[in-house]
Backbone as a chain_set.jsonl record, in Angstrom:
{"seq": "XXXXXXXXXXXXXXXXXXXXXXXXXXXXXXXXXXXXXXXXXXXXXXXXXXXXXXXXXXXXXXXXXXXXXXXXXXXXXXXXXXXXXXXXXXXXXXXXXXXXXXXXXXXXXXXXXXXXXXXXXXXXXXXXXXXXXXXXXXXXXXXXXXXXXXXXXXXXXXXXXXXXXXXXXXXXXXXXXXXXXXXXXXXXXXXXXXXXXXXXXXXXXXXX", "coords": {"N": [[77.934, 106.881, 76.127], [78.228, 108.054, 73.689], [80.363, 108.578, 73.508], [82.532, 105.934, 74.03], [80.978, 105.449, 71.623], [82.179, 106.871, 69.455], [84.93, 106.699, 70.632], [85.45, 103.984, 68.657], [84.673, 104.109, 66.686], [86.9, 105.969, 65.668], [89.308, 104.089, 66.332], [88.973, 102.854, 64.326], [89.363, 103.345, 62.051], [91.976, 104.57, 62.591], [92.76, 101.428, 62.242], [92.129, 100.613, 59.458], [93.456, 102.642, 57.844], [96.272, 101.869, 58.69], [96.066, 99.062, 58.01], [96.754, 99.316, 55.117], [98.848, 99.21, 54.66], [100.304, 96.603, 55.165], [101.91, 94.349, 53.608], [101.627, 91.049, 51.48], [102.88, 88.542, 52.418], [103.137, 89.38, 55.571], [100.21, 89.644, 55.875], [100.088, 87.05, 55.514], [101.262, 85.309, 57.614], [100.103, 86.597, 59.862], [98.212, 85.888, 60.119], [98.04, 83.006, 60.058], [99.626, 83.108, 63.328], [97.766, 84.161, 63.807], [95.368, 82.49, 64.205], [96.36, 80.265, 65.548], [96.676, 81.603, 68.245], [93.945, 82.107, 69.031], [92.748, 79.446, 69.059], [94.56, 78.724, 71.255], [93.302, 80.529, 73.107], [91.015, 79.545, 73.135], [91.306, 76.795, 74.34], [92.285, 77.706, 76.582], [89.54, 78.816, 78.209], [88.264, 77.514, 80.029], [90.042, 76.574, 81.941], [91.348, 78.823, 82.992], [89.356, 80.369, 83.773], [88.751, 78.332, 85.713], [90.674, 79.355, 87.672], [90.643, 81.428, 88.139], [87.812, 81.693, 89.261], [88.547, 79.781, 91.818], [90.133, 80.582, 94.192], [88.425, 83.086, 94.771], [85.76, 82.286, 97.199], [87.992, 82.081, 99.489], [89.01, 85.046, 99.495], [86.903, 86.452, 99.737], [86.315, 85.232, 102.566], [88.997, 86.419, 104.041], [88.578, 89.015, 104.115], [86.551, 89.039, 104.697], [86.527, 88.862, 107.423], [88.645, 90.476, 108.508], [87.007, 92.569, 108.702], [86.141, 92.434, 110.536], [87.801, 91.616, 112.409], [90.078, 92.848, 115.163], [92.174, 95.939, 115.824], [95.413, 95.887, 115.091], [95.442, 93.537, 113.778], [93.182, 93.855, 111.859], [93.706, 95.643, 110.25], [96.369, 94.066, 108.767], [94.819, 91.706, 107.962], [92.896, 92.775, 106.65], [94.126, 94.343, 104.562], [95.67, 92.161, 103.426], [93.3, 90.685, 102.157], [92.067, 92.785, 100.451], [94.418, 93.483, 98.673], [94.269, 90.613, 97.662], [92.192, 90.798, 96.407], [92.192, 92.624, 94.555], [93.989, 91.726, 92.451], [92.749, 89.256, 91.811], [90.591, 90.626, 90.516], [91.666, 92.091, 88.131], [92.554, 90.359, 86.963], [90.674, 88.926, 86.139], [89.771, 91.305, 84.524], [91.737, 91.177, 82.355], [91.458, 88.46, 81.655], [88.859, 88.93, 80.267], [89.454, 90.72, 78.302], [91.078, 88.9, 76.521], [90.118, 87.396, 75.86], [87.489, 88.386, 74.089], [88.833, 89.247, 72.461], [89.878, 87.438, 70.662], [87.605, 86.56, 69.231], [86.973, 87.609, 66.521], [88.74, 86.111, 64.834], [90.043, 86.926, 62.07], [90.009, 89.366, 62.286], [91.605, 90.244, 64.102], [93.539, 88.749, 62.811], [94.456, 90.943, 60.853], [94.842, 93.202, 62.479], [97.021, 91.743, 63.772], [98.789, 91.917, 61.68], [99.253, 94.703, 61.202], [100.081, 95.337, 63.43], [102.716, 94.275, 63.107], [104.057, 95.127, 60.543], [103.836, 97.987, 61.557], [106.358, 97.743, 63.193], [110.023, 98.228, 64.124], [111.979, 96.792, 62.678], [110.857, 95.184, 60.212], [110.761, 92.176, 58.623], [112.407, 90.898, 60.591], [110.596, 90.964, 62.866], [108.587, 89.539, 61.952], [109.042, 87.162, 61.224], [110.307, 86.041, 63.372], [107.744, 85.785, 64.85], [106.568, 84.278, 62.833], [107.391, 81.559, 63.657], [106.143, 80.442, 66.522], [104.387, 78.947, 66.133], [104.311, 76.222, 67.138], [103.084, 74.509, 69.85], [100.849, 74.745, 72.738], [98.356, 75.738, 74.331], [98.648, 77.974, 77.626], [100.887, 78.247, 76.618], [101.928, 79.932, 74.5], [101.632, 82.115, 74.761], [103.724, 82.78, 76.091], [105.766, 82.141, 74.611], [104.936, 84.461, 72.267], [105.649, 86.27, 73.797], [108.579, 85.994, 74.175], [109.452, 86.443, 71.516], [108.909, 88.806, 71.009], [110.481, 90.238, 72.3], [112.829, 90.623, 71.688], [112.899, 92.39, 69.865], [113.169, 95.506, 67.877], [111.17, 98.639, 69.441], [109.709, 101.326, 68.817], [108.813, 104.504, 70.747], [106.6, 105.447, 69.705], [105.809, 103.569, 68.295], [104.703, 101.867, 70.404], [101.818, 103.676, 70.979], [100.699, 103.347, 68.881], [99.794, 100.898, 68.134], [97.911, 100.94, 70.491], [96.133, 101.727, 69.355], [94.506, 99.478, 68.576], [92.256, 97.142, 69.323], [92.303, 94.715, 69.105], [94.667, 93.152, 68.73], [96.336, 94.679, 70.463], [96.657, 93.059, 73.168], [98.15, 91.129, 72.515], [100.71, 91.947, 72.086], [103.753, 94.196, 72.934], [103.29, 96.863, 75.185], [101.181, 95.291, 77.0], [101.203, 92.222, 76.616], [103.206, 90.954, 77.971], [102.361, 91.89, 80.555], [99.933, 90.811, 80.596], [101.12, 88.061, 81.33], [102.145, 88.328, 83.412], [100.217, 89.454, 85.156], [98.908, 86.629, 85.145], [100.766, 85.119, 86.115], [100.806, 85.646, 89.13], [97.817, 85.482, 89.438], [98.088, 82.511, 89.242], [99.672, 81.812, 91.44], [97.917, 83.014, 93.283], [95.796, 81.493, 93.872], [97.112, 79.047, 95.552], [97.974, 80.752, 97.652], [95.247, 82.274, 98.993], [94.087, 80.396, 100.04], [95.926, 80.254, 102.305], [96.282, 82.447, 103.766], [94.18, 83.133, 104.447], [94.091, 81.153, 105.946], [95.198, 81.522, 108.221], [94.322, 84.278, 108.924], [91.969, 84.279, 110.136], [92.705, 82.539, 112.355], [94.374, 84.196, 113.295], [92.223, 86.773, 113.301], [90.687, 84.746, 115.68], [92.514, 84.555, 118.16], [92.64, 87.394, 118.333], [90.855, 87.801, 119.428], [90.128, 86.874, 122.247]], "CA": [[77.705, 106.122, 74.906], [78.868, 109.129, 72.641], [82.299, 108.495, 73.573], [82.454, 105.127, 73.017], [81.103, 105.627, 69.988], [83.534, 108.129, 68.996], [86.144, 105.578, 70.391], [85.165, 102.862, 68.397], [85.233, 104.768, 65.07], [88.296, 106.513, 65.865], [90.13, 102.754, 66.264], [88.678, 101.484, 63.324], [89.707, 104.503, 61.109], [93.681, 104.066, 62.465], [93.109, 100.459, 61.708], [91.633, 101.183, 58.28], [94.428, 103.608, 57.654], [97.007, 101.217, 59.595], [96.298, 97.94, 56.98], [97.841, 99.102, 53.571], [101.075, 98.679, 54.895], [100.286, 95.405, 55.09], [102.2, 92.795, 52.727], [101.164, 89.879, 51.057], [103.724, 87.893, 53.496], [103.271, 89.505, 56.408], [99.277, 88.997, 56.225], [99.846, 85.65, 55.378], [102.003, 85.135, 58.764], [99.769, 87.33, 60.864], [96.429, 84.86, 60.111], [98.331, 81.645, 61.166], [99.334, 83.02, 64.276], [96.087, 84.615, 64.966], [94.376, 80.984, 64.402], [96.936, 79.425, 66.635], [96.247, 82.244, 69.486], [92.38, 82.544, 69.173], [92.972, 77.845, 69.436], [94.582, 78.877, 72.578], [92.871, 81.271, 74.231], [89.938, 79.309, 73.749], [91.73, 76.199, 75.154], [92.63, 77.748, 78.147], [88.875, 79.587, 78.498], [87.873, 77.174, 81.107], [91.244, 76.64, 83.065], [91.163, 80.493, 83.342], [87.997, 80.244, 84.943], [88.495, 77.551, 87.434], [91.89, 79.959, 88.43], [89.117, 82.673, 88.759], [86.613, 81.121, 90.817], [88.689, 79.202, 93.062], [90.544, 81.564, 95.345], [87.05, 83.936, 95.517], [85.629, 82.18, 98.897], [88.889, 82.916, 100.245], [89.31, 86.002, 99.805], [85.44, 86.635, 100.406], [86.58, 85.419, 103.986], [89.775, 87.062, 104.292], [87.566, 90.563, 103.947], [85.298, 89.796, 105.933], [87.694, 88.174, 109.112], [89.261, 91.751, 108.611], [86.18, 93.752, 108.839], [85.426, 91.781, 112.483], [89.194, 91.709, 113.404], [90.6, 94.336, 116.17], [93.63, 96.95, 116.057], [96.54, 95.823, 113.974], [94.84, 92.261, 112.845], [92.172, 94.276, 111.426], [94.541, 96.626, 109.422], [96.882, 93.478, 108.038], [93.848, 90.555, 107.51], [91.842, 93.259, 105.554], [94.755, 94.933, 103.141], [95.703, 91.344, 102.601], [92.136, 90.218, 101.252], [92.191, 93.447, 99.352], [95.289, 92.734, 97.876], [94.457, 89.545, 96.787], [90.721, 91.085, 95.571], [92.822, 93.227, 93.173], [95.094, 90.744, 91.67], [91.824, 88.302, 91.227], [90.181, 91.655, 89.484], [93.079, 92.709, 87.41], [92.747, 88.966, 86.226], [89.363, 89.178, 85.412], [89.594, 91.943, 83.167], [92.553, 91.112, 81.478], [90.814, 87.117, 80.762], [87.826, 89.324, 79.637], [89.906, 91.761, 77.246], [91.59, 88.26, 75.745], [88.536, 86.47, 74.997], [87.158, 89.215, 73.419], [89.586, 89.962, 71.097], [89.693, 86.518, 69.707], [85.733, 86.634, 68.666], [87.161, 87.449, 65.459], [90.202, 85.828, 64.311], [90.459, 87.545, 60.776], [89.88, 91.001, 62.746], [92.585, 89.869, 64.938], [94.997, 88.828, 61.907], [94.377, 92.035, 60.351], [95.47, 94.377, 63.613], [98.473, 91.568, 64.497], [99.546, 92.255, 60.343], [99.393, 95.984, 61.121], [101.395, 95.296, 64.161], [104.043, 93.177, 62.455], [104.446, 96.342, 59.785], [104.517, 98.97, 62.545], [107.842, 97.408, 64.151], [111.338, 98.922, 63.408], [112.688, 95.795, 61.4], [109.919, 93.55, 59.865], [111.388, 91.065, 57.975], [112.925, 90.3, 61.674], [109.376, 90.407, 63.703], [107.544, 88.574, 60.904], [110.326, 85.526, 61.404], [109.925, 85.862, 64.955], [106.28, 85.47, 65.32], [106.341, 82.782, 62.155], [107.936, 80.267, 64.929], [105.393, 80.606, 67.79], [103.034, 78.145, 66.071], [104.079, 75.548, 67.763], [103.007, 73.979, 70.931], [99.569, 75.087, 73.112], [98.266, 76.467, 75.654], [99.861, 79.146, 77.804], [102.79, 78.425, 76.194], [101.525, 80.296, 73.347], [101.828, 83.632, 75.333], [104.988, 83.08, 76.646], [106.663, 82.632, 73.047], [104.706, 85.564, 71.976], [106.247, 87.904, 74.878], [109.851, 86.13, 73.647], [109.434, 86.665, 70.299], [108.577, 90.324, 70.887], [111.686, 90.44, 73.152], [114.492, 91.201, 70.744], [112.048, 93.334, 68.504], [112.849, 97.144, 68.377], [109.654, 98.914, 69.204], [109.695, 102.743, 69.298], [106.965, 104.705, 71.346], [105.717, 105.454, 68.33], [105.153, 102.188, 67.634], [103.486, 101.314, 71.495], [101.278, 104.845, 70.524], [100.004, 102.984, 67.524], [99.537, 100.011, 68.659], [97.192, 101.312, 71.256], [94.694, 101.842, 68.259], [94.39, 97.946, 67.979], [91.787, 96.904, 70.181], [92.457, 93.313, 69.499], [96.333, 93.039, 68.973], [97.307, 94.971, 71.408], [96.855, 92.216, 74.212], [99.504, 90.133, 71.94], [102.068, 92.52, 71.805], [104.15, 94.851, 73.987], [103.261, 96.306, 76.757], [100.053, 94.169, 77.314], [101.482, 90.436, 76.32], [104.348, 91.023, 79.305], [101.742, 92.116, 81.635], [99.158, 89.389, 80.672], [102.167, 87.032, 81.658], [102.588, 89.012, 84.733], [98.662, 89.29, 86.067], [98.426, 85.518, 85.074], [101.448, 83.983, 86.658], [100.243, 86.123, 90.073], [96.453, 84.776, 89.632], [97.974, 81.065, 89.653], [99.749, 81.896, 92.981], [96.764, 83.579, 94.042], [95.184, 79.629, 94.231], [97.265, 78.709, 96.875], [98.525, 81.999, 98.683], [94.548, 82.225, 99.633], [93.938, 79.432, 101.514], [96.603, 79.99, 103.637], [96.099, 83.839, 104.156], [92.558, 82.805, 104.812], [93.813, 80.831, 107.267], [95.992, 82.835, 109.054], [93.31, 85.427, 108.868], [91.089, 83.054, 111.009], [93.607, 82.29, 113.782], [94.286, 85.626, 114.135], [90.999, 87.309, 114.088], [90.269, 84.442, 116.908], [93.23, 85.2, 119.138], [92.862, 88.631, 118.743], [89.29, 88.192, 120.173], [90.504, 86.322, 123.35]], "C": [[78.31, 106.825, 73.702], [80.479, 109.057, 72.592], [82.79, 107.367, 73.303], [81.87, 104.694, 71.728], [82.073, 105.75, 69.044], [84.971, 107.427, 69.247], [86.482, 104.949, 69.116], [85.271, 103.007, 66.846], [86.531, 105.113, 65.072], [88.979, 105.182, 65.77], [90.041, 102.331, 64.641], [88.868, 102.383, 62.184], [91.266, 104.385, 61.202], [93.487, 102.488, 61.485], [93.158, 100.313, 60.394], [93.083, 101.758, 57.665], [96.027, 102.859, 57.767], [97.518, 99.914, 58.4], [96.7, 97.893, 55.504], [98.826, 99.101, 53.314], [100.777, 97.434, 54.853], [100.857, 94.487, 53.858], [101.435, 92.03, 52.625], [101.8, 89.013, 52.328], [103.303, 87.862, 54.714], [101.18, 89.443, 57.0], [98.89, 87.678, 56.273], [100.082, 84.599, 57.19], [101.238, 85.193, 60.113], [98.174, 86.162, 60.652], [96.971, 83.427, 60.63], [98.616, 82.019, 62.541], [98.17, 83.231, 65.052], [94.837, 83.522, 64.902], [95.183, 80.324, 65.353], [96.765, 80.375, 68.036], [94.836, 81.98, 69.832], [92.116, 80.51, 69.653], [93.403, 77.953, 70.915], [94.274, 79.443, 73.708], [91.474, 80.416, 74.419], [89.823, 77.62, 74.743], [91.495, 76.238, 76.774], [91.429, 78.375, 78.637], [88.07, 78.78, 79.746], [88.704, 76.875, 82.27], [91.616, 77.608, 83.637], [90.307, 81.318, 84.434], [87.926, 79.814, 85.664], [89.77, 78.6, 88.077], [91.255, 81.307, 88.881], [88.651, 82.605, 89.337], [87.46, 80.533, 92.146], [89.187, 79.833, 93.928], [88.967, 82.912, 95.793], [86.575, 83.569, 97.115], [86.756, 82.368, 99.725], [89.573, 84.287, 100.284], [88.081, 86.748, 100.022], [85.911, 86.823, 102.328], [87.468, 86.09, 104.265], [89.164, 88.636, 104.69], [86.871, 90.086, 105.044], [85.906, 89.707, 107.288], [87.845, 89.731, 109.335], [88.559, 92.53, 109.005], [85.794, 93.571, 110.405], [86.728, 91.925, 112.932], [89.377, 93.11, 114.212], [91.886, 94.846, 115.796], [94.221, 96.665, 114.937], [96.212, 94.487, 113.192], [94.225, 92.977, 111.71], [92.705, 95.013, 110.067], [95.234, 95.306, 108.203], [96.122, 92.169, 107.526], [93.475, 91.322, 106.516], [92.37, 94.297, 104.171], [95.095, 93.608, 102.503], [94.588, 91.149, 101.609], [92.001, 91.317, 100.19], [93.014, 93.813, 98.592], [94.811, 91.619, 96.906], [93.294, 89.708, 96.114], [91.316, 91.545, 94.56], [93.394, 92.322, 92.257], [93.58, 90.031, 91.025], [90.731, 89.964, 89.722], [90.891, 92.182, 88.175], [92.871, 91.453, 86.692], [91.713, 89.0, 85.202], [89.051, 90.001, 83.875], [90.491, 91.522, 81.893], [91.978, 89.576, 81.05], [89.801, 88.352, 79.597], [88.378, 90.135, 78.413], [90.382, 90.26, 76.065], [90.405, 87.584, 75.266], [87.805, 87.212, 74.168], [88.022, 89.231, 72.157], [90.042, 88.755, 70.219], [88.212, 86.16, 69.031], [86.283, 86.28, 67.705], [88.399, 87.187, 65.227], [90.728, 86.655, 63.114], [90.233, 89.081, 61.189], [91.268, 90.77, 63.357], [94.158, 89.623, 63.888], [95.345, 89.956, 61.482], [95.365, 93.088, 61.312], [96.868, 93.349, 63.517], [99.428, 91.995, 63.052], [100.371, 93.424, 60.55], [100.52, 95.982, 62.003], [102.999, 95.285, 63.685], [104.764, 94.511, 61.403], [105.172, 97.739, 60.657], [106.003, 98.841, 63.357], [108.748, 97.825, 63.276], [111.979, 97.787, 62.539], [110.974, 94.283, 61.18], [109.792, 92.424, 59.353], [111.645, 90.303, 59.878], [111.657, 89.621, 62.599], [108.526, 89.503, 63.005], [108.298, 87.254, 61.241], [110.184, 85.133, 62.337], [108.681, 85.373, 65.128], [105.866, 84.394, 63.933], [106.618, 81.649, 63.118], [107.373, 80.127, 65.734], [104.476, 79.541, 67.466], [103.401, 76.592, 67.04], [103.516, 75.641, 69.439], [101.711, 74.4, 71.531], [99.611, 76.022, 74.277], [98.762, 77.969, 76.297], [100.79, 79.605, 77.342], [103.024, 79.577, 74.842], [102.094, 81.913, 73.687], [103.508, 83.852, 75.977], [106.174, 82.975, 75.622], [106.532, 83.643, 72.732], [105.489, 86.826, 72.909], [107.798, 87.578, 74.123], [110.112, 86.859, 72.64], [109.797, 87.772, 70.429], [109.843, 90.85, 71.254], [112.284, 91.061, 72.289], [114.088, 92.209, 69.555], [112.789, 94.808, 68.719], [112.004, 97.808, 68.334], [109.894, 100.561, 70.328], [108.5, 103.429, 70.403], [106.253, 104.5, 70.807], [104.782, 104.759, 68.28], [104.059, 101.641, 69.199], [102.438, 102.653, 71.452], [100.14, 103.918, 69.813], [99.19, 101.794, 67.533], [98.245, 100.046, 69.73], [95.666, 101.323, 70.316], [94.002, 100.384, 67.935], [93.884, 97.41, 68.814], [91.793, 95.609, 70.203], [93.669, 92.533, 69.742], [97.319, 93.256, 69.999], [97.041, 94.205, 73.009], [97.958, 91.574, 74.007], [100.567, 90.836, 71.645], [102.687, 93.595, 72.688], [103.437, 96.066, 74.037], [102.669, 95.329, 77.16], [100.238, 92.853, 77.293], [102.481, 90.214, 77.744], [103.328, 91.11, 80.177], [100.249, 90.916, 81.971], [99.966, 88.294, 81.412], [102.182, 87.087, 83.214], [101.096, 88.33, 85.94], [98.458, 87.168, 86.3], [99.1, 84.63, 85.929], [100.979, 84.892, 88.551], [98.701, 85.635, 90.448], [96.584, 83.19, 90.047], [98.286, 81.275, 91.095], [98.961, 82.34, 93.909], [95.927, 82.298, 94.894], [95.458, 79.307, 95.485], [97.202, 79.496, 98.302], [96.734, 82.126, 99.271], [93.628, 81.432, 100.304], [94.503, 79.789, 102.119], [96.28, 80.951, 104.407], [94.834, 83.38, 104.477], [92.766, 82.11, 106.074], [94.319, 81.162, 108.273], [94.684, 83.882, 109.549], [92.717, 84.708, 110.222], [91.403, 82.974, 112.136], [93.667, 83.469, 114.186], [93.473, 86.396, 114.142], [90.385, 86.237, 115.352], [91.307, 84.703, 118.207], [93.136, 86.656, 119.237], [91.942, 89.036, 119.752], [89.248, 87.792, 121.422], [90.806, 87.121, 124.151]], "O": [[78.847, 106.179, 72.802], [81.383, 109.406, 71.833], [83.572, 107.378, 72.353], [82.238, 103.785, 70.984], [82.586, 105.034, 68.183], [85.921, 107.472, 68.466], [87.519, 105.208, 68.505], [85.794, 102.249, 66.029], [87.307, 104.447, 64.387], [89.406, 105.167, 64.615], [90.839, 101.675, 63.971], [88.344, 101.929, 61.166], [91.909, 104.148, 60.179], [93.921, 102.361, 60.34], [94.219, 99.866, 59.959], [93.705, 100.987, 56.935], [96.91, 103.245, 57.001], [98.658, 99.712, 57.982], [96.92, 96.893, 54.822], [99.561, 99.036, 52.329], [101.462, 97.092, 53.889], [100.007, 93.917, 53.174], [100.481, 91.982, 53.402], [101.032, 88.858, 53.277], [103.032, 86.782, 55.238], [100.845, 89.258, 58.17], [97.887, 87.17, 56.774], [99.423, 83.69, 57.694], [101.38, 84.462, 61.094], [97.277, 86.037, 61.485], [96.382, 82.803, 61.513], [97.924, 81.349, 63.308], [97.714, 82.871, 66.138], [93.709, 83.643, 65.38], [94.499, 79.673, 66.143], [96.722, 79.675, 69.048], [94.588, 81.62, 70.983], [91.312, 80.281, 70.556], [92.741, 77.373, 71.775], [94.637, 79.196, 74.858], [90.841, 80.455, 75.474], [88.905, 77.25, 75.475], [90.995, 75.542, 77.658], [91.713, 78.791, 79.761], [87.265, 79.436, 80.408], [88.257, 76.892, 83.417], [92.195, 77.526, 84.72], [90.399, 82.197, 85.29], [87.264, 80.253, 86.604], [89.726, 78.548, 89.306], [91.477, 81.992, 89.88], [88.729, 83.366, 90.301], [87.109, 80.774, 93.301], [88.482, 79.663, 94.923], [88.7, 83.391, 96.894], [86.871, 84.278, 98.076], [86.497, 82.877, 100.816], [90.534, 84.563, 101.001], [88.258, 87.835, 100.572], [85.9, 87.803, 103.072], [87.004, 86.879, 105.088], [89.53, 89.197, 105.723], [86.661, 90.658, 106.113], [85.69, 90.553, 108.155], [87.229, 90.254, 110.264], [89.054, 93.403, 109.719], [85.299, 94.373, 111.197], [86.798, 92.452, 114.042], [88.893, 94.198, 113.9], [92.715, 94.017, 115.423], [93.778, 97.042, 113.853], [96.665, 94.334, 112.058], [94.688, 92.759, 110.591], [92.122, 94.915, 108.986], [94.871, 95.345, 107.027], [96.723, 91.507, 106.68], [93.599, 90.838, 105.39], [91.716, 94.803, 103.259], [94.964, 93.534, 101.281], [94.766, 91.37, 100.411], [91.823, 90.929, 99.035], [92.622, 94.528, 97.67], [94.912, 91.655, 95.679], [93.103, 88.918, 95.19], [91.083, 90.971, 93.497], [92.996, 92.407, 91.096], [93.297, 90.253, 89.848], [90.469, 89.978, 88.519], [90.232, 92.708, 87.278], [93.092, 91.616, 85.492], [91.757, 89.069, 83.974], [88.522, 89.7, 82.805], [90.105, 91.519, 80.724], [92.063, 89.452, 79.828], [90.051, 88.529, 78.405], [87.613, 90.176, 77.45], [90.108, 90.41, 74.875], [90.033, 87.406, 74.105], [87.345, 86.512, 73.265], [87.633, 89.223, 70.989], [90.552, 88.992, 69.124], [88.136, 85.243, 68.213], [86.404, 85.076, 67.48], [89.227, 88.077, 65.421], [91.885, 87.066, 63.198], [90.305, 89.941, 60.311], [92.13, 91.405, 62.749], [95.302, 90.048, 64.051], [96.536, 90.235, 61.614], [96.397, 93.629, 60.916], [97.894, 93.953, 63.205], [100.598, 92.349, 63.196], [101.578, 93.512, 60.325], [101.637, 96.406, 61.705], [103.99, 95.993, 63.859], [105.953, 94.79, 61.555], [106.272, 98.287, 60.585], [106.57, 99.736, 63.984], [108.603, 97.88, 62.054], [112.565, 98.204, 61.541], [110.482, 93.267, 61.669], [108.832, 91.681, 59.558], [111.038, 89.294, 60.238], [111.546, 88.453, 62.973], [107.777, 88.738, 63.613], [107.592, 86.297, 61.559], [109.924, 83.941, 62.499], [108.657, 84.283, 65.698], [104.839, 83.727, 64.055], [105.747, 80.781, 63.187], [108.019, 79.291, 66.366], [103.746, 79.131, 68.369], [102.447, 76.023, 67.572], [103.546, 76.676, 70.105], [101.004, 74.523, 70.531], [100.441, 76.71, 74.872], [99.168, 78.904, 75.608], [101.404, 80.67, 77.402], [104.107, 79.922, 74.371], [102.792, 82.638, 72.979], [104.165, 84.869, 76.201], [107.259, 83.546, 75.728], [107.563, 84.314, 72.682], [105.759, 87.988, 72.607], [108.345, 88.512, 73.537], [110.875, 87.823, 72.694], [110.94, 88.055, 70.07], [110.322, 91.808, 70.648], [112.141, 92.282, 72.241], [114.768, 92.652, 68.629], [112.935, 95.165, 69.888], [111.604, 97.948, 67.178], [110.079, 100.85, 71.51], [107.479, 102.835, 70.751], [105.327, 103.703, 70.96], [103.56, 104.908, 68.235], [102.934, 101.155, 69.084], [102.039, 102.561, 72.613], [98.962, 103.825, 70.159], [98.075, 101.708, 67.018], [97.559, 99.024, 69.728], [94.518, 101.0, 70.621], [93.08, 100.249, 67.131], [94.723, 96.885, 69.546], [91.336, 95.089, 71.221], [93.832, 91.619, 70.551], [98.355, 92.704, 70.37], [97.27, 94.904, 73.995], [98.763, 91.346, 74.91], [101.414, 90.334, 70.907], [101.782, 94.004, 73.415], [102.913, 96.432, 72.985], [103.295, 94.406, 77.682], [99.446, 92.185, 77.959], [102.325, 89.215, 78.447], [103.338, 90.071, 80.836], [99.774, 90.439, 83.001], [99.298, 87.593, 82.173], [102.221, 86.154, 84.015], [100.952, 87.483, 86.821], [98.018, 86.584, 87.29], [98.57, 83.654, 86.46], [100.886, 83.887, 89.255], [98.396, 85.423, 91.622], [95.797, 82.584, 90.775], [97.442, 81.019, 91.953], [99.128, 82.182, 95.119], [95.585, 82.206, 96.073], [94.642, 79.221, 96.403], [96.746, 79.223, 99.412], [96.869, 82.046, 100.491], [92.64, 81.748, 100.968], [93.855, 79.941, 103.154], [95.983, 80.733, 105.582], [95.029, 83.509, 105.686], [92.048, 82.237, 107.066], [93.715, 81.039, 109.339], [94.352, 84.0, 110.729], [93.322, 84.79, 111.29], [90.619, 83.261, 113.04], [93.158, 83.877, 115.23], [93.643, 87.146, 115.103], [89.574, 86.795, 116.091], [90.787, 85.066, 119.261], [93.572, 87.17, 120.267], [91.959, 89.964, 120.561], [88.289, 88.276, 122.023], [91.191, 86.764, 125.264]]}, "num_chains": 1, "name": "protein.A"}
């Protein structure tokens, strides 16, 4: 508890420290997108969830087939299911880190401002991430990773960024890898039925 404490101040002392770079402009910029993100994350907060829940009973069974399977079934039924347990976990947290960090939208403009300042040309990233307002949904995240694309962004700057417990989902590394975990969780949907059923056939032939 002492340490997240000690976190939790520590963040909010960079951020503190972080927001008098901030422009007039570039807070103005950083509060529309962070009302058009926090609109879409909470959009997608139940489509997120059914892509959550629904592969679970199959990979529930996949595990368990594995734990009853023999020899070399036993080995490739039960790294699959724990494969596909990770990916569904990895999902999990990363929904749970984004929902969070839209609670507060005007906490959220604040860190993406700081962001927008911290980058090597800001006139350029501010322009960039003015254009993202359109459209919904997912799509929201997959402008945001473009956007970021052509940015120049020192360590430094992913260092600093790290201090931004709500921003830094929306900006590099974390916005690429949200993209990543998410487009792997949809394929997760199908890929465990089938592996589930595979699993099945071959823990019963193996048992023959």
């Amino acid at each position: 508890m002492k340490f997240a404490r000690g976190f939790g101040a520590q963040a909010n002392s960079a951020v503190g420290g972080f927001a008098s770079r901030v422009d007039d402009q570039t807070g103005e910029v950083a509060h529309r997108v962070a009302n058009v993100i926090a609109v879409a994350v909470r959009v997608l907060r139940l489509p997120t969830a059914i892509v959550l829940v629904v592969p679970l009973p199959f990979i529930l069974a996949t595990v368990a087939l594995g734990l009853v399977a023999d020899g070399g079934v036993r080995i490739v039924v039960l790294g699959a299911g724990l494969l596909m347990a990770a990916i569904s976990g990895a999902f999990w947290a990363r929904r749970r880190g984004i929902l969070r960090a839209v609670e507060e939208p005007d906490q959220l403009a604040t860190e993406l401002g700081i962001a927008i300042s911290l980058s090597d040309k800001v006139d350029e990233t501010r322009g960039a991430l003015e254009r993202i307002g359109g459209g919904g949904g997912w799509r929201i995240f997959d402008r945001l990773k473009g956007a970021w694309g052509g940015m120049a962004m020192t360590g430094r700057w992913i260092d600093d960024v790290g201090d931004l417990p709500r921003a830094r989902y929306f900006v590099p590394p974390k916005i690429g890898t949200s993209v990543t975990i998410t487009i792997a969780a949809l394929w997760l949907v199908p890929i465990s039925v089938v592996v589930a059923l595979f699993a099945l056939i071959g823990t019963i032939a193996g048992s023959l």
